[in-house]
C-alpha positions in Angstrom: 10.6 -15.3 9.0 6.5 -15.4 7.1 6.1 -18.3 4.6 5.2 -15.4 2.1 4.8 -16.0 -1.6 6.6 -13.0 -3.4 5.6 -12.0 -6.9 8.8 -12.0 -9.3 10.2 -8.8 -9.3 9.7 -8.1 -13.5 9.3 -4.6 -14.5 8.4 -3.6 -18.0 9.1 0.3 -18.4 8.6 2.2 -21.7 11.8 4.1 -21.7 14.4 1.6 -23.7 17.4 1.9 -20.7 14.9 0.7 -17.8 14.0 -2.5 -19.6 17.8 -3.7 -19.2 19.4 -4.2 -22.3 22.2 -6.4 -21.4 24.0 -5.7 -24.4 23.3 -2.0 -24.5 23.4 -2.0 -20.9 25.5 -4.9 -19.5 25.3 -5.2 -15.4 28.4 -4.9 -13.6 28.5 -7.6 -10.6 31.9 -5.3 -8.9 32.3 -1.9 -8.0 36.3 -2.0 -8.6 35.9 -3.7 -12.3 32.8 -1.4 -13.1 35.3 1.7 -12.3 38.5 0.0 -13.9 36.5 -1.1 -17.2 36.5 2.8 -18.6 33.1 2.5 -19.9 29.9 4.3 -18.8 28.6 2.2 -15.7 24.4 2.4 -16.2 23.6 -1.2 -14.5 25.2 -2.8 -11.0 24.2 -5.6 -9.2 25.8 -6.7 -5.9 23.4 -9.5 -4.8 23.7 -11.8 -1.9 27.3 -10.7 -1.3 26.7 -10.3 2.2 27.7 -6.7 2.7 26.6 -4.1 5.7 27.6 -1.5 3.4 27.6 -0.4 0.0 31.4 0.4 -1.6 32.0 4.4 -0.8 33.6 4.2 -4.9 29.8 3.5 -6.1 28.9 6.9 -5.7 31.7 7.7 -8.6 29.2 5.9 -11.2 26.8 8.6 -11.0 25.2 7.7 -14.3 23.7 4.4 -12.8 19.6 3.7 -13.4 20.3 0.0 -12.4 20.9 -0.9 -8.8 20.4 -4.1 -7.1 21.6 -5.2 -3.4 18.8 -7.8 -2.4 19.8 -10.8 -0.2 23.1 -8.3 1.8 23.2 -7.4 5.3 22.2 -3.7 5.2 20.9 -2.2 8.1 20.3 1.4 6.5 20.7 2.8 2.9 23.7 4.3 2.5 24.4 7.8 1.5 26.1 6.5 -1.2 22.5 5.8 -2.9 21.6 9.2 -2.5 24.1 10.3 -5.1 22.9 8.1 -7.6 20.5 10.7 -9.2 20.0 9.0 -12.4 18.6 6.0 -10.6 15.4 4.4 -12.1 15.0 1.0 -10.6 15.9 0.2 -6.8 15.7 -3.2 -5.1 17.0 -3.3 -1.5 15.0 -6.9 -1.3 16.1 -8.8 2.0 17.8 -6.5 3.9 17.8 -5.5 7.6 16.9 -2.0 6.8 14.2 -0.3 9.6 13.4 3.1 7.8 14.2 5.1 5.0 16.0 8.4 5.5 15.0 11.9 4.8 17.2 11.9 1.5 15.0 9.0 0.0 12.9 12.5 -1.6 16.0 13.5 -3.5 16.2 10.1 -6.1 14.0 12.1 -8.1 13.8 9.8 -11.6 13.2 6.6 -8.8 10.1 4.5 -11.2 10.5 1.1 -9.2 11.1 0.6 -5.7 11.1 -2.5 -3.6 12.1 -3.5 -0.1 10.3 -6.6 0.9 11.6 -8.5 3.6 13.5 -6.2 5.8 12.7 -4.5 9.2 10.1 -1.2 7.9 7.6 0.1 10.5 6.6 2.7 8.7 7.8 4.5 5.6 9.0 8.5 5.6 6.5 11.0 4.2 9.5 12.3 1.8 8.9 9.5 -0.6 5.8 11.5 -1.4 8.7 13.7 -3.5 9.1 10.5 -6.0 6.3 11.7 -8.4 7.7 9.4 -11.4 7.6 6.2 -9.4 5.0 3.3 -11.0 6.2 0.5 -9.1 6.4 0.1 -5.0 6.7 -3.5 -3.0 7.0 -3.2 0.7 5.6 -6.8 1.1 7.2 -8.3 4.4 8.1 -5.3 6.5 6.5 -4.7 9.9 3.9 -1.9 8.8 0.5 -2.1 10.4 -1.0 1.2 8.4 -1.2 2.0 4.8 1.4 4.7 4.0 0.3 7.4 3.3 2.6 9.3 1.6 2.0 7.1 -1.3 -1.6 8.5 -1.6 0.5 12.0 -2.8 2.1 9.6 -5.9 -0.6 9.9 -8.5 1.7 8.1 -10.8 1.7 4.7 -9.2 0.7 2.1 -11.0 1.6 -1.1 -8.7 1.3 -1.3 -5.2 2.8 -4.4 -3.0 1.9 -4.4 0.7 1.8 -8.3 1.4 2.4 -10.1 4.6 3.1 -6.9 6.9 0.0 -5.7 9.6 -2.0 -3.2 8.0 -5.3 -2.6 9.7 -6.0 0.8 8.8 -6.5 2.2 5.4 -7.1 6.1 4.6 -10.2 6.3 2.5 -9.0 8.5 -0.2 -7.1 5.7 -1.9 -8.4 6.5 -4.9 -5.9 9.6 -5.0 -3.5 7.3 -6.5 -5.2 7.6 -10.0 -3.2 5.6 -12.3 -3.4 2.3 -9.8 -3.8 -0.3 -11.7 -2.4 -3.5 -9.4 -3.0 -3.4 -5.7 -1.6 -6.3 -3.5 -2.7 -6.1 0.2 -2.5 -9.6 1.0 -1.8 -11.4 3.9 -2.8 -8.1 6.1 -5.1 -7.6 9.5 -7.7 -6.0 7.0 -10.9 -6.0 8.5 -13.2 -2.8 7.3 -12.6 -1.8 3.8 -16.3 -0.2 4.2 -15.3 4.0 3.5 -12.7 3.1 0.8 -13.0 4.9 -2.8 -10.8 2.5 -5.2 -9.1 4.2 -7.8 -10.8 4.0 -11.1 -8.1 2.1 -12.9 -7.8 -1.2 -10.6 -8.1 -3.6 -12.7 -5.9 -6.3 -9.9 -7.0 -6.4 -6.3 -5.4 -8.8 -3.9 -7.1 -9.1 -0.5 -6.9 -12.6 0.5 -5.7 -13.8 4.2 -7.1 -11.1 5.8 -10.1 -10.8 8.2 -12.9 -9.1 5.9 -16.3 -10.0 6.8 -17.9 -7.8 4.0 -17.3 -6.4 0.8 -17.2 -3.1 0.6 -20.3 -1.6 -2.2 -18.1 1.1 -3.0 -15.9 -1.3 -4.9 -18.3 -3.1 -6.9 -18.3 0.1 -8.7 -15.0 -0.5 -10.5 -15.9 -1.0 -13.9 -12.2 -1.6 -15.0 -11.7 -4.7 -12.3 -10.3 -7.8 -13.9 -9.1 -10.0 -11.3 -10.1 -10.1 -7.7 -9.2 -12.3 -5.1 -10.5 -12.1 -1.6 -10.0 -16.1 -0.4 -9.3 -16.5 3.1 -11.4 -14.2 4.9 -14.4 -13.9 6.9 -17.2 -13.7 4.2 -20.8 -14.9 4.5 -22.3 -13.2 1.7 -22.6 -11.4 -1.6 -23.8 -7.1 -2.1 -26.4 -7.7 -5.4 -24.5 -4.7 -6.4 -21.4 -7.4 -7.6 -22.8 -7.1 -11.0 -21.0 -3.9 -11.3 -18.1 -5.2 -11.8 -18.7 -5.8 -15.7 -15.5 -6.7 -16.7 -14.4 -8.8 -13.8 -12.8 -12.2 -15.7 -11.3 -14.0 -12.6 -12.6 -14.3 -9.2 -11.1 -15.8 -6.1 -13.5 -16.3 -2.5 -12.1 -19.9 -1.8 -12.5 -20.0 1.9 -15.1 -18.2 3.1 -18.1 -18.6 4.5 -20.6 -18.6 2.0 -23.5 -20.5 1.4 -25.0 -19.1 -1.8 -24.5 -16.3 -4.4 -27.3 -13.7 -5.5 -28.5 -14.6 -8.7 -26.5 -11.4 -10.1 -23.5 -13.5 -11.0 -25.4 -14.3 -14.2 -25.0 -10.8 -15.5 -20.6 -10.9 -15.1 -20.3 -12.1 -18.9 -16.7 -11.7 -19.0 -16.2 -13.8 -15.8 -14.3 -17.0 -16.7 -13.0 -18.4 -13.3 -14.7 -18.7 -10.1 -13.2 -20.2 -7.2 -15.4 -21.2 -4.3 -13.9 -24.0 -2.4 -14.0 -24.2 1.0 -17.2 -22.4 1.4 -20.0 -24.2 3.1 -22.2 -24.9 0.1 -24.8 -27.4 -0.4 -25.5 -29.7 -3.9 -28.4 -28.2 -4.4 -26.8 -24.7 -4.2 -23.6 -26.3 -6.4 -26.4 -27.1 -9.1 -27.7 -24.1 -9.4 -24.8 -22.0 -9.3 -23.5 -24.2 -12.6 -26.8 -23.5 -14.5 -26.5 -19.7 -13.8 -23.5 -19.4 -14.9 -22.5 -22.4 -17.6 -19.8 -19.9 -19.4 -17.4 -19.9 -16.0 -15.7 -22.6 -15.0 -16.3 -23.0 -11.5 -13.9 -24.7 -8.8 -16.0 -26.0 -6.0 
């Protein structure tokens, strides 16, 4: 299995239940005791317990938004999900599960979904139905295109694709309008050149892949905070970087670069840079510190 660093899974929701009260909403760890306890079930969690399915009996807590069965040995989502129609948050985290069914489209309130680590080659145009979803991580999963059903879910706000085999990504990303984090890590990305970026991005992830250039068309998000494209293939810099005006942290350790274009100066609001591993000169080192003596640069 990848070596992959996986972001912690924290979600911060505005509605009260999805932020998991656990006195309001205290998470039941057994199907049996959640049934026997006579109170309304809204939270279950049946981690690491090592089961290929789900209990049949779960379906009977109908009013669950809560469900977790990371770390099991599930091989498909049951059907016994797909009657859990109050379900907000979903996390089938290390699983053995190759594909989502058809019925995925009918967990209508779904606003976080994850499924890193299990067996997904590509992901079932129904989830295109889940227009209140924010949250997504397919990082670890075996899919070598960018799905694009999620391009239909204007309401996403997080995206996790690390460590899978994307190559190819449909231009129009910037369909998803309300994408603010985008994590494509750890990918066989090498052209980005055609992409529109949604207006909202303010986190991009691209590092470990094989880009060789920066696309111009993202130096045009304004809103772009952090930025990290380490690892790849890049010699040097579009002029045009100084759109990104509001850019405060940015990562392209381990590249190929020699030099910057004196355009840096103009990022104001850029307070790291991190350029080790690139194949720069003293000279250039001293240069780059007097341009831009408000960063701190890592060298």
């Amino acid at each position: 299995m990848k070596k992959i660093f996986l972001s912690i899974f924290i979600i911060a929701l505005s509605q009260v239940k999805a932020q998991i009260d656990p006195v309001k909403y205290p998470t039941y760890t057994n199907v049996d005791e959640a049934l026997k306890s006579g109170k309304t079930v809204y939270s279950m969690s049946l981690r690491g317990k090592g089961m290929f399915n789900l209990p049949s009996e779960i379906r009977k807590l109908n009013l669950i938004f809560f469900l977790n069965v990371m770390e099991n040995k599930l091989e498909k989502m049951d059907e016994s999900i797909f009657a859990l129609k109050e379900l907000t948050i979903l996390n089938l985290n290390e699983n053995n599960i190759k594909y989502i069914p058809d019925e995925i489209g009918e967990l209508r309130k779904l606003e976080s979904f994850s499924m890193n680590l299990n067996g997904l080659t590509g992901i079932n145009p129904n989830i295109a139905r889940l227009q209140k979803l924010k949250v997504i991580h397919l990082d670890a999963n075996n899919l070598n295109v960018f799905p694009e059903a999620l391009m239909q879910i204007p309401s996403l706000e997080e995206i996790n694709l690390q460590g899978n085999q994307i190559s190819f990504i449909a231009k129009d990303l910037d369909k998803i309008e309300h994408l603010k984090s985008l994590n494509l890590s750890s990918n066989q990305i090498k052209d980005m050149e055609n992409l529109e970026f949604p207006k909202h991005l303010k986190y991009l992830e691209l590092q470990q892949n094989s880009i060789s250039r920066l696309p111009e068309k993202l130096f045009r998000s304004k809103n772009m905070e952090f930025l990290n494209v380490s690892s790849n293939q890049i010699r040097e810099i579009s002029p045009k970087i100084k759109g990104l005006k509001n850019i405060v942290s940015l990562n392209l350790a381990n590249n190929k670069l020699k030099d910057l274009p004196k355009e840096f100066s103009q990022l104001k609001n850029l307070k790291t840079l991190l350029l080790t591993g690139n194949p720069m000169v003293p000279s250039t080192i001293e240069k780059l510190k007097a341009m831009m003596p408000e960063t701190q640069i890592y060298f």
